[in-house]
N, C-alpha and C positions, 0 to 999 in steps of 0.2 A: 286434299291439297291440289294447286294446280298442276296440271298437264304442260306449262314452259319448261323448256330445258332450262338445268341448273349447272352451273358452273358455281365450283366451288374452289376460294383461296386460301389455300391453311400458311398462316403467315410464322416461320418457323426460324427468322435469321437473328434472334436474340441471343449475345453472347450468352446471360449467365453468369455475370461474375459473383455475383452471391452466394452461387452455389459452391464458387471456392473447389474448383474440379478440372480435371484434364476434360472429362466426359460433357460432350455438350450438354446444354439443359434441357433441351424437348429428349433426348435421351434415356434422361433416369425413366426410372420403371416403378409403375405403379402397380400392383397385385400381377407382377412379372409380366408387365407390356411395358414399353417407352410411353411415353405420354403424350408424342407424337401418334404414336399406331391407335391408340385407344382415339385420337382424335379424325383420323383417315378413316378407322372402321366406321365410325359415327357418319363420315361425309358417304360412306361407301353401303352406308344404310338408309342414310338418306335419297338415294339411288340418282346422285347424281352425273350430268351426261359427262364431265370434266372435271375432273381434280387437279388442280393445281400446289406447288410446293414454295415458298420462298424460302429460298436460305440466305447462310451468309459466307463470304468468299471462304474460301476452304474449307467448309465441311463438309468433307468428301463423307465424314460418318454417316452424317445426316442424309446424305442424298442414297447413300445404302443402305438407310433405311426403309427411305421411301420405295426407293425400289423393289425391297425382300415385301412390305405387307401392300402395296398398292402400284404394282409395273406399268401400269396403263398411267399412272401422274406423270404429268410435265415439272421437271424442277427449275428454279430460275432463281437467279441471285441476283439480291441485293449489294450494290458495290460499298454504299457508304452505309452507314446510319443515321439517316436521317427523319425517322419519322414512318408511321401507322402510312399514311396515304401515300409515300416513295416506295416503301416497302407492296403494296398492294401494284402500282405503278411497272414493278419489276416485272411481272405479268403483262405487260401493258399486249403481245401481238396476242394472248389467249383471250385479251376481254375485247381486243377489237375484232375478232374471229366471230367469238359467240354473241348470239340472238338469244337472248333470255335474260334469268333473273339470277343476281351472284348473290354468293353468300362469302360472309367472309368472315374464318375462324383461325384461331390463335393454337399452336401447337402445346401451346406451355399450359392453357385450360381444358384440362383431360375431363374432367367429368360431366359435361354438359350430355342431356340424354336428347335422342331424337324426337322423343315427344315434345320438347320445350321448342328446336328447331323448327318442328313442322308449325308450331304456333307462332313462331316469328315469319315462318313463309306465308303463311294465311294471313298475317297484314297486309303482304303485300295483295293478296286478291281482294282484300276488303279498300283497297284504295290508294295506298300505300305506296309512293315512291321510293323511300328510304324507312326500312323499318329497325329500331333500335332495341337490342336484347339490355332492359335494364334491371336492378335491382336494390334491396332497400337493408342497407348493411347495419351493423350493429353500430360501427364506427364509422362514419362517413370519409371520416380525411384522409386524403391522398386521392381521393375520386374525382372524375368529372361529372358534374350535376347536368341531370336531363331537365332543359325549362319546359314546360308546356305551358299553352294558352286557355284559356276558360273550359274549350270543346275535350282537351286530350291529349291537342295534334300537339307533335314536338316542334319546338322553335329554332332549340341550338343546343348546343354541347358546349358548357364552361369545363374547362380542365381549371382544375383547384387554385391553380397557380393564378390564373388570367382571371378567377370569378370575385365578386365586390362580397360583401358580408352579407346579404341577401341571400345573393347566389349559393352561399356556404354554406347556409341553415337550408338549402334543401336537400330531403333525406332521399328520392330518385337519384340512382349513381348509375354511371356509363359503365356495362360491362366490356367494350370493345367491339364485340359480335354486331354487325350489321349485314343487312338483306338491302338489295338494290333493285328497282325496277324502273329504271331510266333510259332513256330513246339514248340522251349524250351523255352517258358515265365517265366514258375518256374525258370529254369538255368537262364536265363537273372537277374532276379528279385534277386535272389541269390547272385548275381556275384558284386550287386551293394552295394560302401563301406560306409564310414562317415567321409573320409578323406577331411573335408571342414570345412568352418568357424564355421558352426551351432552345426557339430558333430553326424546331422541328416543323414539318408538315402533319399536320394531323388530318386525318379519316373523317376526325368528328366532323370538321368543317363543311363537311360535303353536306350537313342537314340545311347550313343558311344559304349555301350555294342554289344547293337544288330548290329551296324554300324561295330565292329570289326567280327561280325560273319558273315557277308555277305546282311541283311537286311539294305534296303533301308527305311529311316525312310523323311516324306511328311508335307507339313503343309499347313492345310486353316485356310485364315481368315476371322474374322467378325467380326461386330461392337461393340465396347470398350462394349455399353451398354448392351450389353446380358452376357456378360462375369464377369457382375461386382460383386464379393463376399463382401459379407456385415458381417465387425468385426465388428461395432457399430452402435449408435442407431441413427445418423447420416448415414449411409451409408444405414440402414435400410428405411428414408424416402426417400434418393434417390431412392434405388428400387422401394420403393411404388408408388413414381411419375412417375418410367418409366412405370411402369406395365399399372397404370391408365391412361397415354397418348394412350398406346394401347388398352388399352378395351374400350377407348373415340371412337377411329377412328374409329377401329371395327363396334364398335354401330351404328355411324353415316352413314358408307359404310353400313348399310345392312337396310338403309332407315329409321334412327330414327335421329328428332333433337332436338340438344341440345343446347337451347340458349347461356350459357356462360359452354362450356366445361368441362373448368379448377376448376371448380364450383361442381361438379357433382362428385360423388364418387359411386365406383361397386364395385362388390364382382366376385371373380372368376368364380362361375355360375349365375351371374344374366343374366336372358337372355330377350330382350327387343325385340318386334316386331314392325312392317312396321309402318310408318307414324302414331308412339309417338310423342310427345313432350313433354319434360323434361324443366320446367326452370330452375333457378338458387340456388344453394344450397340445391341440394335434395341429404341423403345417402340411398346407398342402403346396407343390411345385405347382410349376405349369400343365398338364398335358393328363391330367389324371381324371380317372371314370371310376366312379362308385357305382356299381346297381346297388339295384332294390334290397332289403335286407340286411346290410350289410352290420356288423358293431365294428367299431374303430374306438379301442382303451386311450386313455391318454396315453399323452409325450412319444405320440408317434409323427415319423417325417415320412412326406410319400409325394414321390414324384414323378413324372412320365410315367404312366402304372395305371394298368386294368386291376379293380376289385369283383368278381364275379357277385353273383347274389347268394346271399345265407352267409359271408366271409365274415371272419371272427380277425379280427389284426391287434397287435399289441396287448397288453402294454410296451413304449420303447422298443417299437418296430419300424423299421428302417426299409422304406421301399424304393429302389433307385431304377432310373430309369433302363426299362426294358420288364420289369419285374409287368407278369401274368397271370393272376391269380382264376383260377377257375371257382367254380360252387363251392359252397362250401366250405375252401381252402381254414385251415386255421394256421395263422402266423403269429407266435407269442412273442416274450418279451427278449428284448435281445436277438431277435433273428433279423439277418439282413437279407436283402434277396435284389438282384443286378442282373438285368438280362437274361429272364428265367421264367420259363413255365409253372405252374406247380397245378397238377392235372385236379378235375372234381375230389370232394374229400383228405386232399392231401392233409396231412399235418407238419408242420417246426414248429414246436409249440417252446424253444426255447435254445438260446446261447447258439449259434449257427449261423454260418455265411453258407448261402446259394447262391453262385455269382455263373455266368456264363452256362447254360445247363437245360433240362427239361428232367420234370420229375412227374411219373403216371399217376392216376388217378388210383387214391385211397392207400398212399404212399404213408409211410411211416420215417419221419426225418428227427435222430434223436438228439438229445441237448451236446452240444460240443461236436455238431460236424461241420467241417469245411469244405466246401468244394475247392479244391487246389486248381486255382482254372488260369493262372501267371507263371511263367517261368523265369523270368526277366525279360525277357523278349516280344515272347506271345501269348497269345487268351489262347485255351482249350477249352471244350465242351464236356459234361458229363451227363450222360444221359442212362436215366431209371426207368426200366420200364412199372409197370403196374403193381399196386401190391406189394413193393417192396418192402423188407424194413431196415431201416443203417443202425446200428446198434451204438450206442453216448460214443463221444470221443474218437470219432472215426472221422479219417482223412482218404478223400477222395478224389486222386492222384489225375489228372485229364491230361491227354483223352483219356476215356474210360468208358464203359458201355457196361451195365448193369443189368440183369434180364429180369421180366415181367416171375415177381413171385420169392427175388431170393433174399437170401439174410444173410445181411453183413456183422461178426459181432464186434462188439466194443471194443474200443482202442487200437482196430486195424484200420492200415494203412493202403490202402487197396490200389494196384498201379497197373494191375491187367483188368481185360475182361472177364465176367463173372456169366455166368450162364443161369437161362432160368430153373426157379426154384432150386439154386446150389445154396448150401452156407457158405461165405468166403469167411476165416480167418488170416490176421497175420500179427502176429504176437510172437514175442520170443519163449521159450519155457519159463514156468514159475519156478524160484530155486527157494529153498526154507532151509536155513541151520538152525536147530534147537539151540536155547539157551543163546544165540549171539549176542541180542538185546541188552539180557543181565550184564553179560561179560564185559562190555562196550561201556556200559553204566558208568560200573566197576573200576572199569582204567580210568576212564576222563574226570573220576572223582579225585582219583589218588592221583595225577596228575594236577589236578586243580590245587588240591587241597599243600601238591611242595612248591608248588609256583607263589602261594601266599605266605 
């Protein structure tokens, strides 16, 4: 790709009232990113020297977003609504600053990959003053039609509205995305009117502009599904679905399997290592790391969370975020774990909260313990060292401090520290009356029986 600096505009100031939401539109979250970030990362991978933001008057949201995944972007608002080339326009002292070639992307089409990008930049090195990202949809209407001439070169952008029945029947459609390499971009951008149905300015217009001033304007295409912008909350599961097809395959090309696919839900950085297997209906959050080896049962939830390698997780395991699973860990069904170490070989292999804690390697965690780690007020810690075992049904009072080695037995309540290799108990005495059972029968029968 070339060596000009790139300036890039992500044009983000669209209400969204389809989406029928307080929450702006470039906002919603696709595989747990906004759909703005997924679109910054893209510009911020395409390593361009300037990023730019349009918004629109008060989205302060917006502009805090920009700021959390991309600090170094300029934000700038659009005051009215009027149109693709006003909204670009809003930018106007960052494009008269920069010497290079702009690209300009739309916040609301999250899924465009950098490989398709660098193909529309490399028009512009093959000649290209205005290069057009288009595509060939299943349904053309609602589109504007890219015309080309005998050679290729594009001529103009019909928006649907303004195009004659010719114009209609062609299956080339405007995805919005255009690349620039123009001496007078201001002048071009300038030059363009709102003598059209909408009464908008449009972008496209800058192909007959620049075409009247000697620039040859170019177009690649690529598939409907990267291109696709999402007005509603309908078109937002679509994209969920295409993203998630891709981060399926992904997974699986890089030697992870996944018994039923389509089953399976990621997050934009979860990243999965070599010979996993995933069964059916497991989600993943944001911020989660599988190594190598790992089995994960179905109808497990796991989020912010290290899985060490050899780790056995669920069935209906519940990893929230801070949980740290070391080697080998096994976490069974019904165990939840929050903010918690769980040392090499540990086992909860069932019915049990780990919340707040660190548990030592090759630990013994039995069904029915809690770590008590809320008082109403505050989190406590409970910390086990090595080799322990907690015996079913045991409550584990924090703070608490556990020593490398001891045993807790079942159905105690444990509120001090326990020293290593002690047993702690705390149980009340067992009491037995012979015969009570019968006797009890006995009354509630003949009770029963003068009540009827």
């Amino acid at each position: 790709m070339t060596s000009r600096p790139l300036l890039i505009v992500v044009l983000a100031a669209g209400q969204g009232t389809r989406m029928k939401s307080a929450t702006p539109k470039v906002l919603h979250k696709i595989a747990g990113r906004s759909m703005l970030a997924h679109v910054l990362a893209a510009s911020r991978d395409l390593g361009a020297q300037a990023i730019e933001v349009v918004i629109g008057p008060g989205m302060d949201t917006v502009r805090a977003e920009v700021g959390k995944e991309t600090p170094s972007a300029r934000v700038w608002v659009q005051e009215k609504q009027q149109g693709t080339a006003d909204a670009l326009l809003a930018a106007r002292e960052a494009l008269a600053r920069h010497q290079g070639d702009v690209l300009v992307l739309y916040a609301d089409t999250p899924l465009l990959t950098t490989d398709t990008l660098r193909c529309l930049l490399r028009r512009l090195d093959e000649g290209a003053g205005v290069a057009v990202l288009g595509f060939e949809p299943a349904d053309p209407t609602g589109y504007g039609r890219l015309l080309t001439d005998a050679s290729g070169w594009l001529t103009a952008i019909r928006e649907e509205k303004d195009a004659n029945t010719a114009e209609r029947a062609i299956r080339l459609c405007n995805s919005g995305v255009m690349a620039f390499r123009l001496d007078d971009l201001l002048g071009v951008l300038g030059a363009i009117g709102n003598a059209n149905a909408k009464g908008e300015y449009y972008l496209t217009d800058a192909v007959e502009i620049a075409g009247a001033k000697g620039a040859k304007s170019g177009v690649v295409a690529c598939a409907e599904d990267e291109v696709l912008g999402v007005n509603s909350r309908d078109q937002l599961a679509t994209a969920e679905a295409i993203y998630q097809n891709r981060a399926r395959l992904a997974v699986m090309r890089e030697g992870a399997t996944l018994i039923a696919p389509e089953t399976v839900w990621l997050s934009w950085d979860t990243r999965i290592g070599r010979d996993v297997v995933i069964e059916p209906n497991v989600f993943f959050g944001t911020g989660v790391t599988v190594e190598d080896g790992v089995q994960i049962k179905a109808h497990c939830h796991i989020e912010k969370a290290h899985i060490g390698p050899g780790a056995i997780i669920g069935p209906f395991a519940r990893l929230r975020p801070g949980a740290d699973l070391k080697a080998n860990v096994h976490v069974g069904n019904f165990v939840e774990v929050k903010n918690a170490t769980l040392g090499e070989g540990t086992k909860a292999n069932h019915l049990s909260y780990i919340g707040d804690g660190s548990v030592g390697a090759r630990s013994n965690i039995g069904a029915g313990t809690i770590f008590c780690n809320y008082d109403g007020f505050n989190k406590s810690r409970t910390e086990l060292g090595e080799g322990v075992f907690i015996g079913s049904n045991s409550s584990l009072v924090a703070p608490v401090k556990i020593g490398d080695g001891a045993y807790i037995g079942s159905g105690s309540v444990i509120t001090k520290d326990v020293a290593p290799d002690a047993l702690a108990l705390e149980r009340s005495a067992q009491e037995e009356r012979p015969g009570w059972a019968a006797k009890f029968r006995t009354m509630m029968s003949r009770r029963k029986a003068k009540a009827g």
